[in-house]
C-alpha positions as CSV (number, residue, x, y, z in Angstrom):
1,X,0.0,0.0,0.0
2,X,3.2,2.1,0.5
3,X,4.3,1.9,-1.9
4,X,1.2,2.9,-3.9
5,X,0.9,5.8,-2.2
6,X,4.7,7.1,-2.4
7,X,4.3,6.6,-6.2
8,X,1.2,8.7,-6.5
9,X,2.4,11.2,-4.3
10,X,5.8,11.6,-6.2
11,X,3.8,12.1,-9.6
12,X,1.6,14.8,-7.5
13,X,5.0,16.6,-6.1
14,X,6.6,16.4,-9.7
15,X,3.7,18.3,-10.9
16,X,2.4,20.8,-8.1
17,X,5.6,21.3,-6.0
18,X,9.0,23.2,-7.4
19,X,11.9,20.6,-6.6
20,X,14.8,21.6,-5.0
21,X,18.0,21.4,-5.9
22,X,19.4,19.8,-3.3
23,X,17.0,17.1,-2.6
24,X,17.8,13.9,-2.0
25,X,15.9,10.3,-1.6
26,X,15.1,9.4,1.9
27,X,14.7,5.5,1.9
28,X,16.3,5.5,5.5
29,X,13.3,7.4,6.5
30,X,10.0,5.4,5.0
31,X,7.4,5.3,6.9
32,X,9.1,7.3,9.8
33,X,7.9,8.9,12.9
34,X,8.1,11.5,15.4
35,X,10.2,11.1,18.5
36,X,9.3,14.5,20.6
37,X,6.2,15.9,21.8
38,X,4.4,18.3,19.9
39,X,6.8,18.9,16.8
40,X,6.6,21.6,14.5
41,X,6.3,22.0,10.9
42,X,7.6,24.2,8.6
43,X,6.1,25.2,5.3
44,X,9.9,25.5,4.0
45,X,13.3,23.1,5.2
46,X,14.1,26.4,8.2
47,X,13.5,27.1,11.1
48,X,12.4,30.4,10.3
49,X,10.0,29.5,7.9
50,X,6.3,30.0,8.3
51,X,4.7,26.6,10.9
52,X,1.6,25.3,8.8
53,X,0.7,22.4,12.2
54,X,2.3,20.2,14.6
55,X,2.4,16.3,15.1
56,X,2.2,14.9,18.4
57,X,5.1,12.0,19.3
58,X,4.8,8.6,17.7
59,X,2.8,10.2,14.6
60,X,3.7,8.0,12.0
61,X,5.7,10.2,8.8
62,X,5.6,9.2,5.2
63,X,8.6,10.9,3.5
64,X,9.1,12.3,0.3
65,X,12.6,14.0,0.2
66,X,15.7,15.4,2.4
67,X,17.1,18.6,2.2
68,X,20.3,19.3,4.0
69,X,18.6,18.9,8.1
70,X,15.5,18.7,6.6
71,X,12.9,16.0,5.3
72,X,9.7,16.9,3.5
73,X,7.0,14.9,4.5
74,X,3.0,13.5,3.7
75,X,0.3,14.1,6.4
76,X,-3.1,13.7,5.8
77,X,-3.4,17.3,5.7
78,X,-0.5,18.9,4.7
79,X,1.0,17.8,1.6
80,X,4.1,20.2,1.1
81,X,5.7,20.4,4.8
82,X,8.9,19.9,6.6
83,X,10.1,18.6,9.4
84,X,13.9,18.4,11.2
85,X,15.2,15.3,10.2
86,X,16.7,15.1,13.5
87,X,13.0,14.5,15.2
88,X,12.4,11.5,13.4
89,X,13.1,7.9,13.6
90,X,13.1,4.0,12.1
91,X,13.9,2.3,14.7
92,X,10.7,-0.1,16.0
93,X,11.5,-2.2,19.6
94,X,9.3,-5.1,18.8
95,X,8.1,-8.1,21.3
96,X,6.3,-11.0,20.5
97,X,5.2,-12.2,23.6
98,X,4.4,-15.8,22.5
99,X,7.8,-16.4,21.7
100,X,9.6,-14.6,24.5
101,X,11.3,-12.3,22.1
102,X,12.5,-8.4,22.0
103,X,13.8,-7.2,18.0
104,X,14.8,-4.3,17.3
105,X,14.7,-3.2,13.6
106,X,15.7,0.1,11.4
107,X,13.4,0.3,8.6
108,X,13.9,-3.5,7.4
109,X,17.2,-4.5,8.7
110,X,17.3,-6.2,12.5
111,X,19.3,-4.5,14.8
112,X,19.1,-6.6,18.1
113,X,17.3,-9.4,19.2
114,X,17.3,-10.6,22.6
115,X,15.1,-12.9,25.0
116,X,12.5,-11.9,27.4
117,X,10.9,-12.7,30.3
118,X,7.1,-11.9,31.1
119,X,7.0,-9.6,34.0
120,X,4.6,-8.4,36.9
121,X,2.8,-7.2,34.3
122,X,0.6,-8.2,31.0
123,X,1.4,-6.4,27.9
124,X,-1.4,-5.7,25.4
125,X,-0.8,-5.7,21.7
126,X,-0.3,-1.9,20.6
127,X,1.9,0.7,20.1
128,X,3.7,2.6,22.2
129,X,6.6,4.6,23.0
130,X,9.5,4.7,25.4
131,X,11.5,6.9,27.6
132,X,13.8,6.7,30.7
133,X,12.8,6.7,34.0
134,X,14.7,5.9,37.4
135,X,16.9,3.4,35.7
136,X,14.6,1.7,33.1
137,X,12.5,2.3,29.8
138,X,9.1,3.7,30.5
139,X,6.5,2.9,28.6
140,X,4.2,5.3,28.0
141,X,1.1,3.1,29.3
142,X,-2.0,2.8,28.9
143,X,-2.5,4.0,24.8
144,X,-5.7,5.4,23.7
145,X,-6.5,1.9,22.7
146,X,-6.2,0.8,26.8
147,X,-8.4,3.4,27.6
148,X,-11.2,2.2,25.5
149,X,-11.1,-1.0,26.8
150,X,-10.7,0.2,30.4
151,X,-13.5,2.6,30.1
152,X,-15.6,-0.5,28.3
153,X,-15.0,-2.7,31.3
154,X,-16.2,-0.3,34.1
155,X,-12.3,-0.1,35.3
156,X,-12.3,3.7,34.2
157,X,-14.5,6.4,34.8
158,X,-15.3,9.0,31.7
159,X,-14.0,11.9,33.1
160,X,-11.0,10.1,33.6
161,X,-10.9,8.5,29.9
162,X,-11.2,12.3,28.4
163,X,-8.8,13.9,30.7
164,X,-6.6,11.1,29.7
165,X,-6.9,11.2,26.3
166,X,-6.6,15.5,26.1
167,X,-3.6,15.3,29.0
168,X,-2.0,12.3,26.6
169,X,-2.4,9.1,28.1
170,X,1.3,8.6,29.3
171,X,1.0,11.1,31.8
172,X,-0.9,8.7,34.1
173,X,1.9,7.4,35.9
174,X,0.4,5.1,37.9
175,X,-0.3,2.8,34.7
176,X,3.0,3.2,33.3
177,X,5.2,0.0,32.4
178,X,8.6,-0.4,32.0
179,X,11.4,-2.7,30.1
180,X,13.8,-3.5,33.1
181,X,17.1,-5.3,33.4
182,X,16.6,-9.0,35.3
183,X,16.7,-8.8,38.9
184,X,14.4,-5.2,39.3
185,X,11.8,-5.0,41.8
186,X,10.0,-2.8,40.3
187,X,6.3,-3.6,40.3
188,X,5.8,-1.8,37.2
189,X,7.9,-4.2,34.5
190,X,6.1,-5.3,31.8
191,X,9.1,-8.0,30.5
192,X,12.5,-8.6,32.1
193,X,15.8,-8.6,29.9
194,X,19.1,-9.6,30.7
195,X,21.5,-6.8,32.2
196,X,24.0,-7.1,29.3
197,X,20.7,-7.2,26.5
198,X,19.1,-4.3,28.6
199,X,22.1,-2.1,28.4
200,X,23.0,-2.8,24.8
201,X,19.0,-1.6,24.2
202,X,19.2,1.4,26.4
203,X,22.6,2.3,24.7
204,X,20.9,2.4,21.1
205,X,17.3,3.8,21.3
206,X,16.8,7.4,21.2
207,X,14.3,9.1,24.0
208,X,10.5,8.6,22.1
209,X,11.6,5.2,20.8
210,X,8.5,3.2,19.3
211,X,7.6,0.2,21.1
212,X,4.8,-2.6,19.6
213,X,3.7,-5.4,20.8
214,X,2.5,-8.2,19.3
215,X,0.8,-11.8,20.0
216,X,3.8,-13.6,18.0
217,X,5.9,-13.0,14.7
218,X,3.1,-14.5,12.8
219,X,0.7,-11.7,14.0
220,X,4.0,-8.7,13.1
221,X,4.2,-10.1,9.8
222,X,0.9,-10.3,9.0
223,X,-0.8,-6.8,10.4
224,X,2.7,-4.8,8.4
225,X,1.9,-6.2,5.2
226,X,0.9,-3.8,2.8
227,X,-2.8,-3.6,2.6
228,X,-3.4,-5.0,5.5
229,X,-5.6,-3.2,7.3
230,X,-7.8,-2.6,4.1
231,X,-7.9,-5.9,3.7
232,X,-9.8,-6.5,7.1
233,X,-12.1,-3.8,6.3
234,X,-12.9,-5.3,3.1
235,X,-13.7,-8.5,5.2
236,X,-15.9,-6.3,7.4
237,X,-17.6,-4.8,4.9
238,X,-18.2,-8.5,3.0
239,X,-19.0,-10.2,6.2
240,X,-22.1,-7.4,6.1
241,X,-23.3,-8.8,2.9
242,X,-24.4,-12.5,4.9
243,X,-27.0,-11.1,6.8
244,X,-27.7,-7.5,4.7
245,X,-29.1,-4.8,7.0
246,X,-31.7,-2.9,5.7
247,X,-31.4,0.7,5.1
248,X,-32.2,3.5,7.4
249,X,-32.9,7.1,6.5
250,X,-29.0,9.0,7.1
251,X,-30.7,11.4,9.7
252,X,-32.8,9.1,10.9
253,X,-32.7,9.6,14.7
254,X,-31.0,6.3,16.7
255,X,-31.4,5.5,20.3
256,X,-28.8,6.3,22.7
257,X,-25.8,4.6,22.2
258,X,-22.9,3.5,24.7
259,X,-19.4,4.3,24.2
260,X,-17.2,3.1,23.0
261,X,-18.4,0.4,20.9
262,X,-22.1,1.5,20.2
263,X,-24.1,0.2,17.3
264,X,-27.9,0.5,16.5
265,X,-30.1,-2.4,16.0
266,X,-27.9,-4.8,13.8
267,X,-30.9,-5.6,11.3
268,X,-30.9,-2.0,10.1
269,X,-28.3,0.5,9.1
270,X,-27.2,3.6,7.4
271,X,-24.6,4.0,4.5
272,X,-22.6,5.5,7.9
273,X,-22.9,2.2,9.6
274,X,-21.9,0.2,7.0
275,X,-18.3,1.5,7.2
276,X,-18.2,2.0,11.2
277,X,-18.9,-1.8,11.4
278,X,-16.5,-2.6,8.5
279,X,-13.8,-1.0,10.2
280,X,-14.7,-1.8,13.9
281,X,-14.4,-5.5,12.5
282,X,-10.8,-4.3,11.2
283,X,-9.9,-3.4,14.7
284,X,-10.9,0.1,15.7
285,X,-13.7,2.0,16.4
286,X,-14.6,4.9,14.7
287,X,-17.4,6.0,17.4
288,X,-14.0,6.3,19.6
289,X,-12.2,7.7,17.0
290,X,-14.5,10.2,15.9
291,X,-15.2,11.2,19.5
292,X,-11.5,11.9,20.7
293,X,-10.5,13.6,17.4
294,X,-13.4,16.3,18.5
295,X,-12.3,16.1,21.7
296,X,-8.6,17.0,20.4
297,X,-9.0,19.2,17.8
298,X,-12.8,21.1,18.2
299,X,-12.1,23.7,15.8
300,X,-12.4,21.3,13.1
301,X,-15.8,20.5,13.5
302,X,-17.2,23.7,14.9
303,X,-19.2,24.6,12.2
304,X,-20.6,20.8,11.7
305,X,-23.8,20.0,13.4
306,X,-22.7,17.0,15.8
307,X,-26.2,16.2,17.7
308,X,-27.1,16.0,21.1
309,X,-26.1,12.6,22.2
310,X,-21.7,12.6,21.6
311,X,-21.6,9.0,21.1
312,X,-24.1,9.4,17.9
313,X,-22.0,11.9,15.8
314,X,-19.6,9.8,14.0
315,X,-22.9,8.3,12.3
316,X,-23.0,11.7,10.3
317,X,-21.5,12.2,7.3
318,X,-20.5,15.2,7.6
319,X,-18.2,14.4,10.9
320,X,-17.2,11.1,9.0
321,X,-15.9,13.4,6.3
322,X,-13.9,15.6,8.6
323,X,-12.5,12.7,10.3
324,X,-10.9,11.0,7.7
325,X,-10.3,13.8,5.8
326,X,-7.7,14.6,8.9
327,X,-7.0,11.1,9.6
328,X,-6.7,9.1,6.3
329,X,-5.1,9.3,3.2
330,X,-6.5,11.2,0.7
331,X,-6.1,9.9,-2.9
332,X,-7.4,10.6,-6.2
333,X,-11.5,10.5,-6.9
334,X,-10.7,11.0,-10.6
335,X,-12.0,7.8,-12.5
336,X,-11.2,9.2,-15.8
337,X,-7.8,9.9,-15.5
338,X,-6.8,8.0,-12.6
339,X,-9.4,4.4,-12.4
340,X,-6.7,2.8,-10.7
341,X,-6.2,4.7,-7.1
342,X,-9.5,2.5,-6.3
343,X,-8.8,-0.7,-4.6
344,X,-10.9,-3.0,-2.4
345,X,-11.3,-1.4,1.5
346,X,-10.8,2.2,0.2
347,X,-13.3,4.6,1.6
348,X,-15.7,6.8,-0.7
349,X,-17.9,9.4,0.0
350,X,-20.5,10.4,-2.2
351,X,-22.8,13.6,-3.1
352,X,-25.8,12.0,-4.2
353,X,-28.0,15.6,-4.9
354,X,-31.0,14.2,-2.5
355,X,-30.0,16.6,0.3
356,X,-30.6,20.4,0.2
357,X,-27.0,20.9,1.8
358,X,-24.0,20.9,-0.3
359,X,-20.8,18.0,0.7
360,X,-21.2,14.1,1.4
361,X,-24.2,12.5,1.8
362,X,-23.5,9.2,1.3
363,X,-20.9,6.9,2.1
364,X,-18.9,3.1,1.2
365,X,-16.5,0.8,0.9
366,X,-14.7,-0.2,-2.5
367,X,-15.0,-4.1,-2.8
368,X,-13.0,-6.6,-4.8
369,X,-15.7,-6.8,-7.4
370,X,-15.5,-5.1,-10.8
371,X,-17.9,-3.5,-13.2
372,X,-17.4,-3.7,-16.8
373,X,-15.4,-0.4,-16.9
374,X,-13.0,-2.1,-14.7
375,X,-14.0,0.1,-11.6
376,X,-15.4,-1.4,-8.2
377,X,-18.3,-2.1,-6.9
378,X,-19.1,-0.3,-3.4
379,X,-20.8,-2.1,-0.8
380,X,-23.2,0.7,1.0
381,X,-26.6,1.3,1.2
382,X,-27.9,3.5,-1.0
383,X,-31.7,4.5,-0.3
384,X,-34.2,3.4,2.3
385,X,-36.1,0.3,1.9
386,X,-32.9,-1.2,0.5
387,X,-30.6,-3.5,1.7
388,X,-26.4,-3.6,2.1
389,X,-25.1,-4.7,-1.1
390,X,-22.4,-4.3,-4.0
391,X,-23.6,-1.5,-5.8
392,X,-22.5,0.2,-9.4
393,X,-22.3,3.6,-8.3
394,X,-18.8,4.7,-9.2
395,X,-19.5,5.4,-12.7
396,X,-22.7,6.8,-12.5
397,X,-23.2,10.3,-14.1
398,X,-25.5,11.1,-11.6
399,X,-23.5,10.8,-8.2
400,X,-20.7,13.1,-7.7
401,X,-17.7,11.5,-5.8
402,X,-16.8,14.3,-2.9
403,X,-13.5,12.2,-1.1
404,X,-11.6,8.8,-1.8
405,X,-9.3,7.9,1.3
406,X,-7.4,4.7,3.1
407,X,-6.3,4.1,6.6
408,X,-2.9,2.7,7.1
409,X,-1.8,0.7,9.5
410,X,-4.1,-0.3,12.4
411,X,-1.9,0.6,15.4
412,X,-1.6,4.6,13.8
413,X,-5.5,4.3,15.1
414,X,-4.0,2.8,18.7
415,X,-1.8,4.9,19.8
């Protein structure tokens, strides 16, 4: 997927963006991140250049080109920005807790690996990042992802969860983990290393080091494939086809919902719900999702009518929109010139003219089924009274296509 994307967005530099002289490829920084807290970045490669945002640390990077100090980078929403190349990294610490295994890798090359003991601790799968602390690696425990669950299970209160997730969730100490050398009493380790393998780790990471966790090296090598986590949503958005819902006006008005991990009636949906339960079967939930990202950054949907009840809104399309518009990748909606940027698990939003309103109003999932015109079907539901099903909407002359986006990797949705 990748590798997809860094093609596309070279042909979109080549043609909207001057090159510099200077620049350089930047292979040992694919799909970087950040290491610090609340990084800057610059609309040219200096310091004294105008700041067009700021990422947050562990914000994964997808590079373009290096100037000098400086690396260009792709965000969501900022296409042409910079960032010091110094405030980036490769370098992943990996466990596989099955296996009993730390590895260390830059970009694709292995770096360390080591044994590992469980500790006082359970580790769950994620991603996270480290820094020292009174002689060991932190962990910066629990992730957003730990917060959803703990507020799920009763074990958190929701005034607790939302000054969590706007304080960042590594600032409650109390949950915090660490990597320790064998031997520690602290209560705190999540896995145990040996002295010499501990000091050899601590020696080499930088501060803001990206930890993940994984189930085994089955489970690593299958959720960093490219694709991967549109593949699940395609599955999520097939697995809908079995026992179709049928369709629900978009503004029709649902019951309350809980949070996180609401859902209406199952026998009924919206073209909305289609894609929250695609991609809640993928792994995350965009009720959450939705939900901290207005929590995090209100100015974006200020002007967006978001209901009364908070743990409804992500059912509108309009706050869908605005959410992966931020939050996914934005590609290409031009079939003519460009029928091959669709593939199966992309997510389309559609103007279909029914609404007074201008923007969205209508939204799917890109399936692995063709038309004749070689384009693919999109499993939705279109109108009320019908049901979920692959539909031949992309080419219709009728529907306007307002956004075209894909989510990376799961764990960017974790963290």
């Amino acid at each position: 997927m990748h590798n997809v994307i860094f093609s596309m967005i070279i042909i979109m530099v080549s043609v909207y963006v001057p090159q510099t002289v200077s620049a350089a490829p930047v292979d040992d920084y694919s799909n970087a991140y950040v290491l610090k807290s609340m990084v800057s970045l610059r609309k040219e490669p200096t310091s004294k250049s105008d700041k067009v945002g700021t990422l947050l640390r562990n914000t994964s990077l997808y590079c373009l080109e290096r100037q000098d100090k400086w690396i260009r980078i792709l965000q969501p929403d900022q296409l042409n920005c910079w960032i010091r190349g110094d405030l980036v990294s490769r370098i992943v610490i990996r466990i596989h807790k099955d296996e009993r295994r730390l590895v260390t890798t830059e970009g694709d090359h292995t770096v360390l690996s080591m044994s590992i003991n469980p500790g006082k601790r359970p580790m769950t799968n994620g991603r996270y990042f480290t820094f020292s602390g009174a002689g060991m690696l932190k962990i910066s425990w629990p992730n957003r992802h730990d917060l959803r669950e703990a507020l799920k299970a009763g074990r958190m209160t929701y005034p607790t969860y939302k000054n969590a997730i706007l304080s960042g969730p590594e600032k409650m100490s109390a949950n915090q983990l660490s990597l320790c050398p064998a031997g520690s009493p602290e209560p705190s380790c999540g896995a145990f290393l040996a002295a010499q393998d501990y000091n050899r780790l601590a020696g080499m990471i930088t501060e803001g080091a990206r930890l993940e966790v994984y189930a085994n090296a089955k489970e690593d090598k299958e959720l960093n494939q490219p694709d991967e986590f549109s593949r699940r949503i395609l599955l999520g958005a097939l697995k809908q086809l079995t026992y179709p819902a049928a369709g629900l006006r978009s503004d029709a008005r649902p019951p309350r919902l809980p949070y996180p991990g609401g859902d209406i009636q199952p026998d009924f949906a919206s073209s909305a719900d289609i894609v929250i339960r695609a991609i809640r079967y993928a792994g995350a939930d965009l009720q959450a999702l939705v939900h901290e990202d207005i929590l995090l950054h209100p100015q974006r949907y200020e002007e967006l009518d978001l209901g009364k009840d908070f743990a409804a809104s992500h059912r509108r399309i309009p706050v869908l929109n605005t959410y992966f518009t931020h939050n996914a990748f934005s590609l290409s909606s031009d079939m003519t010139n460009d029928p091959f940027s669709f593939e199966a698990g992309d997510i389309v939003f559609f103007s279909s003219g029914e609404t007074a309103t201008p923007g969205p109003d209508k939204i799917g999932i890109t399936s692995e089924t063709f038309n004749k015109a070689g384009l693919p079907l999109v499993i939705t539901i279109w109108d009320m009274g019908q049901s979920t099903r692959k539909s031949d909407i992309l080419g219709r002359k009728n529907i306007h296509i307002t956004g075209h986006f894909r989510m990376p990797h799961l764990f960017d949705y974790q963290q």
